[in-house]
N, C-alpha and C positions, 0 to 999 in steps of 0.2 A: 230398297228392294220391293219390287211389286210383282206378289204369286197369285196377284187374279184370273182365276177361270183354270189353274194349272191343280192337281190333283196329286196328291202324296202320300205312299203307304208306308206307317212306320209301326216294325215291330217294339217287342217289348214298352209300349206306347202308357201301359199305367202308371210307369214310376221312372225316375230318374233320367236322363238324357231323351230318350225315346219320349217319353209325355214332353218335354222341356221343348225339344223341337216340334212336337205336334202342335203345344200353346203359340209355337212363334211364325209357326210355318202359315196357319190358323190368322194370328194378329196381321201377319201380310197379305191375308187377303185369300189365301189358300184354300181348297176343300182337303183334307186330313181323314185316311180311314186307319183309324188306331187299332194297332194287334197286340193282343196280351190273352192269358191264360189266368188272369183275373178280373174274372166279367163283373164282378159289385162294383171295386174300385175301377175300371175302365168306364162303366157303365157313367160314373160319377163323374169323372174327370172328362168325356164328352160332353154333356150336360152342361156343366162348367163353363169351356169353351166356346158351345153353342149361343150360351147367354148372351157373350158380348156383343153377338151380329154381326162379328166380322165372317172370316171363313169358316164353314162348315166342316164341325166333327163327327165321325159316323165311329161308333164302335161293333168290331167285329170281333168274338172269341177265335183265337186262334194255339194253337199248341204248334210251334215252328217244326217240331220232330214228325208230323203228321202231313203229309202231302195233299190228301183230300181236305185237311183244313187251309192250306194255301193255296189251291186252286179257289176254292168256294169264297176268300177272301178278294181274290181276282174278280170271278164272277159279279159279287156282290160290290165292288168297286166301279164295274165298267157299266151294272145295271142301274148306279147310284149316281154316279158322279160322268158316267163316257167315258172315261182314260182312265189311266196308268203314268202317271207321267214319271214322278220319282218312287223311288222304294228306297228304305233306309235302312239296314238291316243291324238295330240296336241290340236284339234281344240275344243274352246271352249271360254268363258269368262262371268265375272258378269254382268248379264241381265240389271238390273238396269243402270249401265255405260253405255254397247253395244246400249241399245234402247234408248237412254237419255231421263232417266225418272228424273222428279225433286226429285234433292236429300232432300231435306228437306222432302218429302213425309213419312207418318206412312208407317212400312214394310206390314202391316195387310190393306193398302188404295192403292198400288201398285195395280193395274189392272193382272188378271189372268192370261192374255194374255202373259206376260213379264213373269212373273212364269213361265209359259208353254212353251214357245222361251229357256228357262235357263234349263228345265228339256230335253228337246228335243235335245238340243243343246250338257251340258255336260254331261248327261248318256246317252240317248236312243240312242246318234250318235255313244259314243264309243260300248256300244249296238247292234247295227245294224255290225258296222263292224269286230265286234268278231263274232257272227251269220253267217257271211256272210263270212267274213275269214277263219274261221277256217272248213267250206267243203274243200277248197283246200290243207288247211293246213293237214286234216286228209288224204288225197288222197298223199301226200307226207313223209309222217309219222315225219314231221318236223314244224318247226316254234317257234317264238315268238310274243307274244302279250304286249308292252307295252302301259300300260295307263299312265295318267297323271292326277295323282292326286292336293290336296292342304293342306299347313295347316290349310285354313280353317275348310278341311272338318274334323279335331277334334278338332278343336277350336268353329265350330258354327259362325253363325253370326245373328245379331239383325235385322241388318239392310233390310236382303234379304234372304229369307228361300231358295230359290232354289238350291243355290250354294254350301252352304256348304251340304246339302243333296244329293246333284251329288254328289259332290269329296267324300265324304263319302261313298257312293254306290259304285264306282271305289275300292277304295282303301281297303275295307273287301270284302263287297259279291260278286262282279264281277272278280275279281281279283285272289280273293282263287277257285273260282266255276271252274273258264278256266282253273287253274292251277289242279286243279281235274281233269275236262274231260282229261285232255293232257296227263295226268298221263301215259295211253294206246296208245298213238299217238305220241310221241314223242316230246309234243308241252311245253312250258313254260308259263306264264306269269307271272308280274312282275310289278306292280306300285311305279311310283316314284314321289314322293310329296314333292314339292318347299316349301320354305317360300317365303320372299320377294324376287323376282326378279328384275333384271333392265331393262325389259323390257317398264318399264312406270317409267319417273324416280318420281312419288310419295311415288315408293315403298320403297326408302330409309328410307320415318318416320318411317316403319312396323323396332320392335326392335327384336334384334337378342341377341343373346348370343358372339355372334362372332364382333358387333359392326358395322354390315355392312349388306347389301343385297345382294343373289348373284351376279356375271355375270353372263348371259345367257350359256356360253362357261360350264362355271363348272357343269349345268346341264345336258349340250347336252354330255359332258366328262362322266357325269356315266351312261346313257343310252347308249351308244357306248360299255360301259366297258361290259355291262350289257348282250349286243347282241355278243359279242367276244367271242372268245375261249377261254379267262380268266374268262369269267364271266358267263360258264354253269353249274354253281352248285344254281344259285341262281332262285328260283322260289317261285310262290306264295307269296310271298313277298311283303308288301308295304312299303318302301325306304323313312324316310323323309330326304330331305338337304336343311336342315332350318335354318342353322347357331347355329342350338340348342334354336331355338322360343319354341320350343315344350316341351321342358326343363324348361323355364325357371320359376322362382318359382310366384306364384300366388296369388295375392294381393288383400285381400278382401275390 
């Protein structure tokens, strides 16, 4: 795969998947403007991948809940680089964990507050930067919009309503809705929904069909596939790589 001269904005870009893909997108040749709400370590990890002299990293602070800070990441994109070509929208995670809220807590006694941080965080962020992306995007007559979905969001969960309600919202209605607009503009989108990753290794208990959890790599590998010249037939689409979790037969 060859991303020369093509331009990629990836949230949550300091750690985990989000940087993972900004290194690789980067090593193909890519220009990468990294968004994170941790400007020291962003700061670093562009740095980093500037060193090697392949594609150019740019870091931008951004708080995904803040719409003036994802326009300004726009701006600062198309003053830097000309385009918008991809947007990846990594950043997010389970509220309850993020804010450490006592896990023994009823899901129905969790504070609104943390609901709200979870809904703001994984829908209204990736939200905000599909709204905000795709002006440049139609001004181009090009683009893709990858989200990042979960299996939760069709499995549900007891534990914490917000989350699998985000990844749910990504992965039907925001997802098929862009891939409509784009229809006219030239533009794609496309969500792709993990099972367990190793990102955190407790993700290993989460069961697969396949006997295992992802690597981070094998998911950064199909959104890559995804944004390539192999992979412009696929749109509107929500992608699970679950190891076949979502398969697996359901026991009452």
């Amino acid at each position: 795969m060859d991303f020369t001269g093509k331009v990629a904005v990836s949230t949550g870009a300091a750690s985990g998947m989000g940087l993972l893909f900004s290194q690789c997108f980067a090593e193909l040749g890519g220009n990468v403007v990294m968004c994170d709400v941790n400007r020291e370590v962003l700061d670093e990890k562009a740095k980093e991948i500037n060193a090697k002299g392949k594609g150019k990293a740019l870091a931008v602070y951004c708080d995904v809940r803040d719409y003036e800070n994802v326009c300004q990441v726009r701006e600062t994109a198309v003053e830097t680089f000309g385009a918008v070509d991809i947007v990846v929208n990594f950043a997010g995670g389970y509220a309850r964990r993020m804010l450490k809220v006592d896990p023994t807590l009823d899901a129905i006694d969790v504070p609104i507050d943390v609901y709200d941080w979870g809904l703001d965080v994984n829908l209204k962020g990736p939200f905000y930067f599909a709204h905000a992306m795709l002006k440049q995007m139609r001004e181009q007559k090009s683009g893709l919009i990858v989200n990042i979905g979960s299996i939760t969001g069709a499995e549900g969960s007891r534990h914490g309503f917000d989350y699998p309600t985000a990844k749910a919202g990504l992965m039907y209605g925001l997802t098929k809705s862009i891939a409509q607009y784009g229809q006219s503009h030239n533009i794609r989108c496309v969500c792709v929904s993990p099972g367990p990753v190793l990102t955190r290794a407790d993700m290993s208990y989460m069961k697969t069909l396949v006997n295992r959890a992802a690597e981070p790599q094998e998911i950064i590998d199909l959104i890559l596939f995804i944004a390539s010249d192999k992979g412009q037939f696929i749109n509107g689409e929500n992608i699970m790589i679950d190891g076949g979790r979502n398969a697996m037969e359901r026991k009452n």
